[in-house]
Each structure stands twice: as structure tokens, then as C-alpha cells.
C-alpha positions, -999 to 999 in steps of 0.1 A, spaced: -192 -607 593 -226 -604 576 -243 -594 550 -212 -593 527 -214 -570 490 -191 -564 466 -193 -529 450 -169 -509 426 -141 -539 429 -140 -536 464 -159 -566 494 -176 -549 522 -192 -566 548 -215 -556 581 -201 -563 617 -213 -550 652 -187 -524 651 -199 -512 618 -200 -513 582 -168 -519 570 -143 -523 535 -129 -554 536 -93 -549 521 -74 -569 500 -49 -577 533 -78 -587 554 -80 -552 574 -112 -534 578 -121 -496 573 -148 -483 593 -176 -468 570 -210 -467 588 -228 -475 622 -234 -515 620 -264 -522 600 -273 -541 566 -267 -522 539 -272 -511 498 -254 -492 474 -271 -469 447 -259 -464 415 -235 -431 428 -219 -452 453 -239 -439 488 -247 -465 509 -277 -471 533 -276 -488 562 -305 -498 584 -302 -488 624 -329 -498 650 -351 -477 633 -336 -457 608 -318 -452 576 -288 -437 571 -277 -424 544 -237 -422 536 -212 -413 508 -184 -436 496 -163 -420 521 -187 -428 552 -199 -392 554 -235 -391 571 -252 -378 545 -292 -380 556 -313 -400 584 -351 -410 580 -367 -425 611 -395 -453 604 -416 -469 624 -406 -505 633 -374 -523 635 -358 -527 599 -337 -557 593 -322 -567 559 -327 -538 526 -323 -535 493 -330 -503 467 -351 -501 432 -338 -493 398 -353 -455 407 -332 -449 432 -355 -439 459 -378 -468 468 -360 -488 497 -369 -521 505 -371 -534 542 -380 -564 566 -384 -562 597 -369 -590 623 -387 -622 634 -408 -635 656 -433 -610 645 -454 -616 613 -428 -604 590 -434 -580 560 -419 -563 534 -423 -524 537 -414 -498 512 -401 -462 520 -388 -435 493 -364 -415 501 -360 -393 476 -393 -377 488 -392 -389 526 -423 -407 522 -439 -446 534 -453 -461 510 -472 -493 510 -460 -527 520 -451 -553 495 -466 -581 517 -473 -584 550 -482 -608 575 -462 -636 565 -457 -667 592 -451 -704 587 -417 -699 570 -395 -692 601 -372 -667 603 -363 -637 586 -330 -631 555 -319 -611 535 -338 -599 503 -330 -594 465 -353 -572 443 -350 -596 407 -352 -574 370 -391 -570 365 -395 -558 401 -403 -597 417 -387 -600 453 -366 -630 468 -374 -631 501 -350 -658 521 -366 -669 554 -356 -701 576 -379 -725 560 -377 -715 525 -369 -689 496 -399 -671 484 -407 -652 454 -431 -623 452 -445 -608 424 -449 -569 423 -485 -570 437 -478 -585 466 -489 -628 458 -465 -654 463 -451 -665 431 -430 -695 442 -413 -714 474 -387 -727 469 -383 -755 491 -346 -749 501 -340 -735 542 -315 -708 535 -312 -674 554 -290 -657 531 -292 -650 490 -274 -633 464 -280 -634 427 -259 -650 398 -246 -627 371 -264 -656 347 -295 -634 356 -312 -670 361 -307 -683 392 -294 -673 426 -270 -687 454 -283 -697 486 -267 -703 516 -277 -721 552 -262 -718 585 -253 -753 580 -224 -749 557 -250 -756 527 -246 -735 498 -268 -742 467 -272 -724 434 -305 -727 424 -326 -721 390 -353 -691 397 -373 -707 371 -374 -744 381 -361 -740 414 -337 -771 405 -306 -773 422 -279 -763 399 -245 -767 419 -238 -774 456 -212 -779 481 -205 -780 518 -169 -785 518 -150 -762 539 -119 -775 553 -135 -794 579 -150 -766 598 -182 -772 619 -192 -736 615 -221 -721 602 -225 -700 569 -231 -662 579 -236 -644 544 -230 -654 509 -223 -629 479 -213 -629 441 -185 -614 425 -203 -591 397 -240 -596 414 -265 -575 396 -283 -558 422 -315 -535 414 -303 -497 419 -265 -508 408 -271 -523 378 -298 -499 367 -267 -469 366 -239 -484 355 -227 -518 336 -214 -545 360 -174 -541 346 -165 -573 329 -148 -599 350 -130 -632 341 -148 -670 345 -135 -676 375 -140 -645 392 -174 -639 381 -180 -678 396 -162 -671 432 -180 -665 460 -170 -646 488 -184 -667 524 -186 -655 556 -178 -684 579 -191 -674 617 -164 -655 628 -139 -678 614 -129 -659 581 -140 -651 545 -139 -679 519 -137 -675 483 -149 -706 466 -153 -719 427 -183 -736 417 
């Protein structure tokens, strides 16, 4: 399971079958051709496809298809609504491109060209419009006009950002998962205890995460200590943990 996101109270992750809920029993309900994914503030959903976006309603009705040019990876969605967010995949010289849908125009790229970092994660736009970018060989953080703000010098491939609003979780495909300060970049918890199980860490997500288009529409409902704290991992096929820091 990848690419794991909690939205309206409910975890849903991507698989190859699809975009599915993840129930409180464990059983999956198809929503959308497989994909990475966002929600906006009314509860649609986008999901990347070879090269497309799709757009859906909460109750997996295709709502609306753009075609782009270039494979699209990992997304995420402005406060406006429209602006999507997009990677493509590795080994080419990945970017960050930009597409609105609201008027089914490209726009221009947030950065392009970027090598020397392996490969690609997912992304997280941050409140101010900076981007967390994971990649194989670091985290990085770019400012609005494109520059490089900061590496951080952690190898994750999968983020999610901390209700704190001051740091984000970061998570390795070698049960590793850190929660770092975006300011310092210091390393504020970690573990890599699972049970014993050799298996890698597939996605990593936040109970109450404030994502861009999300937060901007409605109030993330307020949650108790402990489940604002768990995490929800993805552990290579093995199963979903839910941890406390």
C-alpha cells in the first residue's frame, strides 16, 4: 500500500488495483484507477495515471480527465484549489511541474532539472507556498521561485507533515522513520522498531496532517494527543502500523 492519507476521519491508501478506503476492519473499497492521489477541500480526489489526472467525487465518480505531457508521479494541490503539483518518475532529471485545473491550463515548472539526489518521493506544499520535495538522497526544500532553500541531509522517499506545523515525518525504505524540524532540520524523534520485521517502509502519514487545499477549506477537526501523534505505516505488503512517538 502506498501513498497512505487520511481525510474526513477515514485512511486511504494507493495499491495497483486502485485507490482504495481503508476501513476500520482492514477491508478495502475501491475508489479510483491506481495512482497517487489529493484531496481538495470538497472531498474530490485526484489521482495521477500514466499521463493523466483524474478527477473523482468522494464516491469514486469520474468526474473530469486532463491529459499532460510526461509521466506524473507523486501530487499534491494549492490552497486555490486549482494549481496541482506533479513530479515526474526517475531516472530522468526530475522536476516539479504545475497544471491548473480549474482553467485546464500548464503552467510553469516549479524547478526542473534536478539530479544528484537519487530518486524521486512524494511531495508536500508547506503554508507560505515552499515545497518538500523527498528524493533518495535527501529532503529538499524549495522556495516559491524555484531556489533550493534547504537539504536536509536525511535519505527518505516518503514525507508527511506534523500537525505542530514545524516539522515533518520522514520515512526510509529501511524501517527508518524520523521526525524532523523544518527549521533546523534537527532530528526530533526516531524509531525503527517494528516487531522484528526486515521489511521496508512504503508510505508514512499523520493523523490530522495539514495538507495545502484541505486545510485552506475547512479546520482539521480536533483530535486527542495520542491520535494526533500516531502514524499510520505502510510496511511492504506486510500490513499497516499505527505507531506513538
Amino acid at each position: 500500500m502506498r501513498d497512505l492519507n487520511f481525510h474526513g476521519g477515514s485512511l486511504f491508501g494507493s495499491a495497483p488495483g486502485g485507490v482504495y478506503r481503508i476501513d476500520s476492519d482492514g477491508s478495502l473499497v475501491p475508489l479510483a484507477v491506481p495512482g497517487f492521489f489529493v484531496f481538495d477541500a470538497a472531498g474530490n480526489m485526484y489521482v495521477t495515471g500514466a499521463q493523466r489526472i483524474h478527477k473523482y467525487d468522494s464516491g469514486g465518480q469520474l468526474l473530469n480527465t486532463w491529459s499532460l505531457p510526461g509521466p506524473i508521479a507523486y501530487v499534491d494541490l494549492a490552497a486555490d484549489q486549482c494549481t496541482v503539483y506533479y513530479t515526474n518518475y526517475s531516472p530522468a532529471p526530475i522536476e516539479i511541474s504545475r497544471y491548473n485545473v480549474c482553467t485546464s491550463q500548464a503552467l510553469s515548472s516549479l524547478i526542473t532539472g534536478l539530479t544528484g539526489f537519487g530518486g524521486v518521493g512524494n511531495l508536500r506544499i508547506l503554508p507560505g507556498s515552499d515545497v518538500l520535495l523527498a528524493m533518495r538522497d535527501a529532503v529538499l526544500r524549495i522556495a516559491p521561485d524555484g531556489q533550493i532553500s534547504r537539504i536536509y541531509s536525511e535519505a527518505f522517499s516518503q514525507i508527511a507533515l506534523d500537525p505542530d506545523g514545524r516539522s515533518f515525518w520522514a520515512a526510509s525504505g529501511m524501517n527508518n522513520v524520523r521526525k524532523i524540524d523544518l527549521d533546523t532540520g534537527g532530528v526530533l524523534a526516531a524509531t525503527t522498531d517494528f516487531g522484528g520485521l526486515a521489511f521496508g517502509v512504503d508510505s508514512v502519514t499523520v493523523v490530522g496532517e495539514p495538507r495545502a487545499a484541505v486545510s485552506a477549506g475547512a479546520a482539521i477537526p480536533a483530535l486527542s494527543a495520542w491520535l494526533l501523534l500516531a502514524l499510520a505505516i505502510a510496511v511492504a505488503s506486510v500490513g499497516i502500523w499505527r505507531l506513538h512517538p
